[in-house]
C-alpha positions as CSV (number, residue, x, y, z in Angstrom):
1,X,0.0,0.0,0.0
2,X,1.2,3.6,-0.8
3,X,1.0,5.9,1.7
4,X,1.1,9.9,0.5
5,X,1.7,12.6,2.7
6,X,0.5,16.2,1.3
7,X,1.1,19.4,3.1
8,X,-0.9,22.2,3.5
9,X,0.6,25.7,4.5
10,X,-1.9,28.3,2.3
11,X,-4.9,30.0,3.8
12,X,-8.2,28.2,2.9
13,X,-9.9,31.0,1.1
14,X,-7.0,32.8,-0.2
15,X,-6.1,30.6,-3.2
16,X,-7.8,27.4,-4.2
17,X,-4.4,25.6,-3.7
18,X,-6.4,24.2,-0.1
19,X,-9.1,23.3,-1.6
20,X,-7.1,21.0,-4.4
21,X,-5.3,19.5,-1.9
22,X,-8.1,17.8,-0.5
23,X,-9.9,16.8,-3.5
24,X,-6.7,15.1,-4.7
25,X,-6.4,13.4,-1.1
26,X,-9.9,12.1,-1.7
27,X,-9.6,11.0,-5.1
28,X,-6.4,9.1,-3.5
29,X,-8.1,7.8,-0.8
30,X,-10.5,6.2,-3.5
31,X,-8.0,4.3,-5.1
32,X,-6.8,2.8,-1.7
33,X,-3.6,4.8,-1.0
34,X,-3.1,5.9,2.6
35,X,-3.2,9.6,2.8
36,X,-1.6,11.9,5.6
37,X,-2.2,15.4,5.2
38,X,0.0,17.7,7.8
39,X,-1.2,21.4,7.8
40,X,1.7,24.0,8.5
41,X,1.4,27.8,9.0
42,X,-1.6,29.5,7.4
43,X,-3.1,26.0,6.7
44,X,-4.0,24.9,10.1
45,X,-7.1,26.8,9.2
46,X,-7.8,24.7,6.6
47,X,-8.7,22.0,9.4
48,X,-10.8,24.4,11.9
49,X,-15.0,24.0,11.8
50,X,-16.8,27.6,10.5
């Protein structure tokens, strides 16, 4: 099994860069790769609730 590990450091509503990130970690996750996803900087706000 691979496992990918994709890093986040951009603001959530700044740039879609965020948002790609996790729609290529999804799409990953479908085809049965293990996905880590560390958030850095600015991106820690990509995991808070709204």
């Amino acid at each position: 099994m691979q496992i990918i590990t994709i890093i986040i450091n951009e603001l959530p509503y700044k740039n879609d860069k965020a948002w790609n990130a996790l729609r290529l970690a999804g799409e990953l996750l479908n085809q049965d790769v293990k996905v880590k996803i560390f958030l850095l900087e600015d991106g820690v706000d990509v995991g808070k609730k709204r």
